[in-house]
Backbone bond lengths (Angstrom), bond angles and torsions (degrees), N, CA, C in turn:
res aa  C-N    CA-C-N  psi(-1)  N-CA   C-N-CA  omega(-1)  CA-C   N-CA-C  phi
1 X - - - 1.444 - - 1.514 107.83 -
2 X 1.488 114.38 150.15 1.430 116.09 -166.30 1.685 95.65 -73.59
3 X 1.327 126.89 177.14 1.549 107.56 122.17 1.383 134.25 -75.41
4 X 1.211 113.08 161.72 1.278 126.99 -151.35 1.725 99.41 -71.38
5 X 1.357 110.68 -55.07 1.301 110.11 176.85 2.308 111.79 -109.78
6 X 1.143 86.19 131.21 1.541 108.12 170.39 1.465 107.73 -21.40
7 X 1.317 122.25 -47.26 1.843 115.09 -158.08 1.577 86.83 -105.20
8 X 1.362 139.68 40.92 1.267 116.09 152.50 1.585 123.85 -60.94
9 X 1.793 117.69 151.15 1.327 96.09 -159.39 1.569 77.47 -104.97
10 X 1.821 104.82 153.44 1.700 116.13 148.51 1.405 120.29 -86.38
11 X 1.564 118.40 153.62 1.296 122.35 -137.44 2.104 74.53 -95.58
12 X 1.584 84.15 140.42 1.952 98.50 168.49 1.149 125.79 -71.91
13 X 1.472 116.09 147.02 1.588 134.28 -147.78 1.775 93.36 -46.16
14 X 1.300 120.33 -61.76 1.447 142.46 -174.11 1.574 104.16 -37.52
15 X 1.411 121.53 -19.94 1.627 118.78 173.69 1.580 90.74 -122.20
16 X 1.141 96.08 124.95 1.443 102.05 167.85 1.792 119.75 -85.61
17 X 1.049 119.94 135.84 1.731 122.13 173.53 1.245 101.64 -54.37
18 X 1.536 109.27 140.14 1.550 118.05 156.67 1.602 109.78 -121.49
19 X 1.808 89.36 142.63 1.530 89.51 178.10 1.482 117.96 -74.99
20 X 1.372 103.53 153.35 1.450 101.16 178.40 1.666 112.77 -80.77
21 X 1.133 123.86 -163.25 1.408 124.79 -128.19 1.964 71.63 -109.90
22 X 1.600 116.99 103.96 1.599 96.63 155.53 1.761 78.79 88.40
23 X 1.335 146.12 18.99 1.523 137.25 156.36 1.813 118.90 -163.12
24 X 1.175 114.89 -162.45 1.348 121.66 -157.82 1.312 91.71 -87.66
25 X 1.466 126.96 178.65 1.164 130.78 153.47 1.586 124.04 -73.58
26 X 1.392 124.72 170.05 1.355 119.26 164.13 1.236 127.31 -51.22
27 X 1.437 116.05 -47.31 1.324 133.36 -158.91 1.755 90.34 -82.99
28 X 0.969 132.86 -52.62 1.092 142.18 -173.48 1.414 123.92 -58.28
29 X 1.267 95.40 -50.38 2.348 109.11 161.55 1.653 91.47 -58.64
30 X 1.233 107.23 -89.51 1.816 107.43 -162.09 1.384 104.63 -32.47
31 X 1.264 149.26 -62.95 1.596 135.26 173.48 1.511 115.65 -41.79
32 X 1.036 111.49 -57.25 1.277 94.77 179.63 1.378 126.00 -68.13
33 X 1.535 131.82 -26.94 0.923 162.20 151.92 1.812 103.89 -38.83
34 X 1.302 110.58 -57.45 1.510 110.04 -177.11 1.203 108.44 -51.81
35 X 1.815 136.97 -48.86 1.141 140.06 170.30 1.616 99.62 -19.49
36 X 1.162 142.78 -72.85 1.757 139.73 -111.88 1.787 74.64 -96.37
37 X 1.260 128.00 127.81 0.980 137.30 -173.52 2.211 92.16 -99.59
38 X 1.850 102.91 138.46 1.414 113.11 -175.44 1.666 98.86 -135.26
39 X 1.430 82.89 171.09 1.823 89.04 -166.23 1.978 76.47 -103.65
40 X 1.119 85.59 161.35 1.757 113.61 -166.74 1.712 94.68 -110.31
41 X 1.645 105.46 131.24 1.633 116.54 175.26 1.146 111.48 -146.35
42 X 1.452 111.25 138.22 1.976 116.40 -168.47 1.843 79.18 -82.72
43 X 1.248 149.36 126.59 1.102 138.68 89.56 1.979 140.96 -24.35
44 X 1.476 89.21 115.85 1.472 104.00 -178.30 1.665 119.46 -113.64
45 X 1.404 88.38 179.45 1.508 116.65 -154.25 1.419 132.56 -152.01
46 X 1.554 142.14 106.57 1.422 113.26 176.90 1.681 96.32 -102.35
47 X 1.174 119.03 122.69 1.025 114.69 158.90 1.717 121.88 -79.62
48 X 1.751 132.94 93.33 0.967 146.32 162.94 1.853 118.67 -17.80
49 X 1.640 97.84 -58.92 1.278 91.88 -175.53 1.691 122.67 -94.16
50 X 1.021 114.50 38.71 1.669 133.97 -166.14 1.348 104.43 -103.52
51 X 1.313 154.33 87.29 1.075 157.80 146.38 2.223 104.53 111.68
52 X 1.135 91.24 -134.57 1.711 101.77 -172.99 1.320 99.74 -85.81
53 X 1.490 94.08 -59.22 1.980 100.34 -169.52 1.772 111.20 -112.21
54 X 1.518 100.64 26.82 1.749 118.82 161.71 2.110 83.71 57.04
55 X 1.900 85.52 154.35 1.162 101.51 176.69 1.452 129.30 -110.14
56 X 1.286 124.23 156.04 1.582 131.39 168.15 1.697 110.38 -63.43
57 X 1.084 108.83 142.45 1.738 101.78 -174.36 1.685 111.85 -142.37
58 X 1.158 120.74 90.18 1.348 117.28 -162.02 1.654 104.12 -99.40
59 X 1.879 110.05 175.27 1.585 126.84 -156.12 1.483 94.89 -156.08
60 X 1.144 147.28 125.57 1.719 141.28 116.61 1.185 112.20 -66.85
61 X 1.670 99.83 115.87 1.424 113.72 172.34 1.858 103.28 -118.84
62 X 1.146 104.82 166.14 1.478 130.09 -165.19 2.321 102.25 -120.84
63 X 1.735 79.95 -40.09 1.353 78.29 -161.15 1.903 90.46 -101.28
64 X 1.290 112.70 125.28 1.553 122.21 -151.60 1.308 100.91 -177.58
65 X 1.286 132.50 110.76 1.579 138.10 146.35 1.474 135.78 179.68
66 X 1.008 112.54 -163.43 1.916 102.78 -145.58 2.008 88.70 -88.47
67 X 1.355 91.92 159.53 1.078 115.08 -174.89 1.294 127.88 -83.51
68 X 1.907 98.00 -63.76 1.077 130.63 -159.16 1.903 105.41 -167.55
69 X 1.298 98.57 159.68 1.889 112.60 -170.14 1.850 84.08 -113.30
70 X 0.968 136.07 -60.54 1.361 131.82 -172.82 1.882 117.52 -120.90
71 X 1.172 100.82 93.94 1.703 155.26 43.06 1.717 83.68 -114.54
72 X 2.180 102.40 146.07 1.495 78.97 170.28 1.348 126.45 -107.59
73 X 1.342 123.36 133.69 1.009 144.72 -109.62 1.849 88.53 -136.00
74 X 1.469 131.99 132.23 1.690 123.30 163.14 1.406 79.66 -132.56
75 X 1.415 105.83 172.22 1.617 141.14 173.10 1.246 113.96 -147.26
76 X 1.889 117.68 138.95 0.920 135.98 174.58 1.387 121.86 -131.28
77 X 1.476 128.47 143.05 1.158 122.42 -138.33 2.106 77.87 -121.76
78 X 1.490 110.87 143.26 1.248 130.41 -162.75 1.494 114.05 -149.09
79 X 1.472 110.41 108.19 1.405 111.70 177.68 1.672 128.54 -52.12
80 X 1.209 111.70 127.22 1.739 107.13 -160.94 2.015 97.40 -66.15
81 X 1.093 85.85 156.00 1.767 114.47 -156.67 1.318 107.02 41.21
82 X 1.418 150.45 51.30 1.526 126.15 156.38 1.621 93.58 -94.97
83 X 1.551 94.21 179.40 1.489 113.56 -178.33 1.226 126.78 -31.93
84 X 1.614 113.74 -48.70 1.471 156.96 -148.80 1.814 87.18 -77.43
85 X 1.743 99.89 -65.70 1.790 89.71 -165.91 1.305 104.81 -91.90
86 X 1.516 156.06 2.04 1.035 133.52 164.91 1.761 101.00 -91.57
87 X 1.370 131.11 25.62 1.164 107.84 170.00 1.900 77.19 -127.33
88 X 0.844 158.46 -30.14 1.813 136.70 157.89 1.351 103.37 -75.35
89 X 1.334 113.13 35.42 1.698 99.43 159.24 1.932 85.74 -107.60
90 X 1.475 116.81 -17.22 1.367 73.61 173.69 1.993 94.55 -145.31
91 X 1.137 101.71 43.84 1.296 88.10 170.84 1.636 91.31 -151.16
92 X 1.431 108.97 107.55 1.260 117.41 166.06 1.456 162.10 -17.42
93 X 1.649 104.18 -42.80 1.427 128.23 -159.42 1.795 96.36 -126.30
94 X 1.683 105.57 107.80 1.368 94.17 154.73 1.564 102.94 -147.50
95 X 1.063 112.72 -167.05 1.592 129.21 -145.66 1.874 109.13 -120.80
96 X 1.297 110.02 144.03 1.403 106.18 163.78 1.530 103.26 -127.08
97 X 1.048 105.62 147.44 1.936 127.13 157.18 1.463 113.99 -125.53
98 X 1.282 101.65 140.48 1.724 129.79 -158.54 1.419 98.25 -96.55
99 X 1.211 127.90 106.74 1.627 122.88 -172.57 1.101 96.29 -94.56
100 X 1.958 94.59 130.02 1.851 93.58 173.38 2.013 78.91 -85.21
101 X 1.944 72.88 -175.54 1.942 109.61 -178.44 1.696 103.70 -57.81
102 X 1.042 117.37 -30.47 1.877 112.26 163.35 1.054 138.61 -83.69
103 X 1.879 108.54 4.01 1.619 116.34 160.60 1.321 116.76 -106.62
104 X 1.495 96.83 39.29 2.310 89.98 174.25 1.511 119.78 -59.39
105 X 1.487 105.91 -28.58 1.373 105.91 -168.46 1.925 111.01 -79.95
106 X 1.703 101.88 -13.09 1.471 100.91 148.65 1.206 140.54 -39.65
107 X 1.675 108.57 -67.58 0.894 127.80 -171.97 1.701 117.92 -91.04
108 X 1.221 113.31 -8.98 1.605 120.23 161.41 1.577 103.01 -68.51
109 X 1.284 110.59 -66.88 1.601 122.71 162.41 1.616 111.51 -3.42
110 X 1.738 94.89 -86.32 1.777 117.93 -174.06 1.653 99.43 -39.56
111 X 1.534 110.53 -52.73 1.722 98.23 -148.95 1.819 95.24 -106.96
112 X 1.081 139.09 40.60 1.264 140.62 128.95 1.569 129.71 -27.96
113 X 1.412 123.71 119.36 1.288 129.54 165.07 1.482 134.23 -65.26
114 X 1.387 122.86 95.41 1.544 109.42 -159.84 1.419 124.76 87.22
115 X 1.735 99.54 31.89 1.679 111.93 -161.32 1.913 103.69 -76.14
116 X 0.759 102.71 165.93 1.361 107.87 159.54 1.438 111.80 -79.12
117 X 1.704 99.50 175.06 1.363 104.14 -150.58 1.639 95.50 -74.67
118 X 1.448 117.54 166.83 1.294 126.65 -151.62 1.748 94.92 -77.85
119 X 1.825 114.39 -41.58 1.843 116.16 174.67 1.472 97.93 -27.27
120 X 1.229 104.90 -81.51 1.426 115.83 -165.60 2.120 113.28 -43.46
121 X 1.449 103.30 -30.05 1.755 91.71 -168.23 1.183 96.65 -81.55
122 X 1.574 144.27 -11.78 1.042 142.85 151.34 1.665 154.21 -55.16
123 X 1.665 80.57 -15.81 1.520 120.43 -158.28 1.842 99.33 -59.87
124 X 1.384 116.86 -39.59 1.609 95.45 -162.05 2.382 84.24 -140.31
125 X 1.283 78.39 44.51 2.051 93.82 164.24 1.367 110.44 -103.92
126 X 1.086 152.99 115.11 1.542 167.81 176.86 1.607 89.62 -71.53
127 X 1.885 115.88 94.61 1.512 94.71 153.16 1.389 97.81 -153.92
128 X 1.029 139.14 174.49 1.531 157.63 -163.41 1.732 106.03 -105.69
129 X 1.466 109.33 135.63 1.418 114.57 172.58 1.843 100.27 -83.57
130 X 1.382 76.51 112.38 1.974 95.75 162.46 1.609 124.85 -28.37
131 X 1.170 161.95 136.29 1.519 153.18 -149.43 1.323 84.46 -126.75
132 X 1.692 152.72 -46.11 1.202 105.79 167.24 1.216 148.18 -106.82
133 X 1.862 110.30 10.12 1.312 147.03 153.83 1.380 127.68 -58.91
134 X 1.492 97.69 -54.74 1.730 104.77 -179.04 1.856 90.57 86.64
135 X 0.765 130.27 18.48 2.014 134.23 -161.35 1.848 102.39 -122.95
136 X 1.548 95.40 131.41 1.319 86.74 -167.03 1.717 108.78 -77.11
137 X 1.828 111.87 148.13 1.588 97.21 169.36 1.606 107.10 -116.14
138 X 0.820 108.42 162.57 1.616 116.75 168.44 1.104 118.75 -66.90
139 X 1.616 122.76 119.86 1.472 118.48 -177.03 1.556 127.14 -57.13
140 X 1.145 103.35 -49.34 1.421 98.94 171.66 1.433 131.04 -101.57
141 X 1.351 115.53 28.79 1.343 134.29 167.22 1.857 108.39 -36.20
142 X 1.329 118.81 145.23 1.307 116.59 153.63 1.718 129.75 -31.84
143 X 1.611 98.24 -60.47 1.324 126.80 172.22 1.658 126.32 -163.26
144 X 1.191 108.35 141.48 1.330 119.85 176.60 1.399 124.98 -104.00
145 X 1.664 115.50 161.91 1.360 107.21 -167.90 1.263 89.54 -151.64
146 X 1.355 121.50 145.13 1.662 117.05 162.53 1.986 81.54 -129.12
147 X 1.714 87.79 166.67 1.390 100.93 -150.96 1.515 89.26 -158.33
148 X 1.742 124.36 170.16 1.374 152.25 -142.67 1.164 89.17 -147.05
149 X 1.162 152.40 123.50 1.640 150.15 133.92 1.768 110.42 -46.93
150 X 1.385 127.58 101.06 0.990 116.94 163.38 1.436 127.28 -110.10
151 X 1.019 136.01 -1.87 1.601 151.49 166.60 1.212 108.99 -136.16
152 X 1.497 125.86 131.36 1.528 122.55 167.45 2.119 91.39 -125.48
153 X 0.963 93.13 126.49 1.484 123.26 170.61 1.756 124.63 -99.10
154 X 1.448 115.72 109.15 1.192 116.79 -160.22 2.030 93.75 -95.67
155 X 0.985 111.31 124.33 1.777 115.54 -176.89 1.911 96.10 -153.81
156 X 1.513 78.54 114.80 1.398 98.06 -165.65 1.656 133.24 27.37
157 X 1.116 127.88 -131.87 0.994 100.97 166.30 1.556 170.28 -52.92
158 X 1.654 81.09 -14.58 1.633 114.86 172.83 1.581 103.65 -125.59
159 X 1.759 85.00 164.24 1.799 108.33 -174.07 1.290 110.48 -108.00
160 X 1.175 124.68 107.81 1.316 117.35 164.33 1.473 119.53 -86.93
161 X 1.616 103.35 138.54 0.992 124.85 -150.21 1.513 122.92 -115.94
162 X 1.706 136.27 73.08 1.060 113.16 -148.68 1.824 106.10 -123.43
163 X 1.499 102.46 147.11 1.348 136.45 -156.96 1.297 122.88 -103.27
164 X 0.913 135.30 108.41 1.742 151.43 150.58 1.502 94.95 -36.49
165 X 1.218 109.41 107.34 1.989 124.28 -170.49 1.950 68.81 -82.65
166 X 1.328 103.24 137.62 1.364 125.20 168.14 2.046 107.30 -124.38
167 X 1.080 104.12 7.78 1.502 103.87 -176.44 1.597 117.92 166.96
168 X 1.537 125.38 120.70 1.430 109.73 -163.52 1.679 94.39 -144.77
169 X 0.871 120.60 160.33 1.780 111.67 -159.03 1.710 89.25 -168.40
170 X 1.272 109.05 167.47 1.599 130.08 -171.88 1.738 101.85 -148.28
171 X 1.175 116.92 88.36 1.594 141.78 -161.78 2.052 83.34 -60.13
172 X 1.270 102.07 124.42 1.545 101.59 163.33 1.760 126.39 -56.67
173 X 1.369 105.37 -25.04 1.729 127.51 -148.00 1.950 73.08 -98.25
174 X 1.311 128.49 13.61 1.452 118.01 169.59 0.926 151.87 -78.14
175 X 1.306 135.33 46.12 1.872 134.08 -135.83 1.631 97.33 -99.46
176 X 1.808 91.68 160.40 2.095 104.03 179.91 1.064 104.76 90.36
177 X 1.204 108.76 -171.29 1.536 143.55 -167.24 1.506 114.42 -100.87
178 X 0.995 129.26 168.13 1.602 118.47 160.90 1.090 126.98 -93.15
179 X 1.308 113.30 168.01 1.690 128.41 -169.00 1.760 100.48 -72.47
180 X 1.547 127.53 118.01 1.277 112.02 168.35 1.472 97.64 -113.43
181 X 1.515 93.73 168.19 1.574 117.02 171.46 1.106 114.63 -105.01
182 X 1.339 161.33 51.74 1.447 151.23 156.91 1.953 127.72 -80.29
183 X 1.462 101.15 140.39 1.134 113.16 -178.51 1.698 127.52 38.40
184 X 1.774 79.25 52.79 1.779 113.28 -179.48 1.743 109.52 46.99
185 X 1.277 102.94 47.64 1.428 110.42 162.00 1.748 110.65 -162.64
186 X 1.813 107.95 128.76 1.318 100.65 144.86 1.574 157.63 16.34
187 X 1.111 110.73 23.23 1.981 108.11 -159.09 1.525 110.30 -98.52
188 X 1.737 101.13 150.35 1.577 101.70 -173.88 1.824 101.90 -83.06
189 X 1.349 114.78 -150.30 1.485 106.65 170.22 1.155 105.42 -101.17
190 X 1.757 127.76 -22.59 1.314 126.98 -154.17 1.186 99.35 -97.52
């Protein structure tokens, strides 16, 4: 499994990885793991009970994709307690956008350590509130999806989280390639 967000750090030469009990080490999965090149998606959120008029709550994930064609069905994989899964542990409906290769600074943005609060990472992003999410998407995303949480799956440290696609669209205003993740950096296809 990828990590969930892009800037996870690997542990320095000076600590060595240990394998776990019966598997590989950390350091050792994530490298090899970095090889399998993934398309990069801001995951969204309105959180309802967040202030007066509830807040937007965004994620860059790596690890993101379809399930199933009948019911259709995507899954997203979510580090246990961040922002992301204690607000779809109880609010159902959130959203994906498909970052092309000219929204890195999105998704550098989203998966920041010690980010500021999510109002503000939103503050000057051009995207439209979702009609059956209520979850913000990125306007010029590749493609969008709003989605139903119907199974959340706890596997090790993260929850995967998978969704009844309730709506999926390909924004005209979309140009490029998509945003990939390989070998713990950012890359376009070209």
């Amino acid at each position: 499994m990828f990590p969930t967000t892009p800037s996870a750090p690997a542990s320095t030469p000076a600590e060595p990885s240990v394998p776990h009990p019966g598997g590989v080490s950390e350091d050792d999965f994530r490298a090899a793991l970095s090889r399998l090149a993934a398309g990069v998606v801001l995951v969204t959120a309105h959180d309802p009970e967040e202030g007066p008029r509830g807040e937007d709550v965004g994620m860059t994930a790596t690890a993101f994709m379809s399930v199933s064609l009948d019911p259709p069905l995507a899954m997203v994989s979510v580090r246990n307690g961040s922002r992301m899964d204690e607000l779809l542990e109880r609010q159902p409906l959130w959203a994906v956008s498909v970052l092309a290769e000219s929204q890195r600074h999105i998704a550098g943005r989203f998966a920041m350590k010690g980010r500021i609060s999510d109002r503000l990472l939103f503050e000057d992003i051009t995207v439209v509130r979702g009609a059956e999410s209520g979850a913000p998407l990125v306007s010029d995303a590749l493609a969008t999806l709003e989605c139903r949480t119907e199974q959340r799956v706890t596997a090790g440290d993260h929850t995967l989280v998978v969704g009844r696609v309730l709506s999926a669209s390909t924004p005209s205003g979309a140009e490029g390639g998509p945003l990939m993740y390989f070998r713990g950096r950012y890359r376009t296809m070209g």
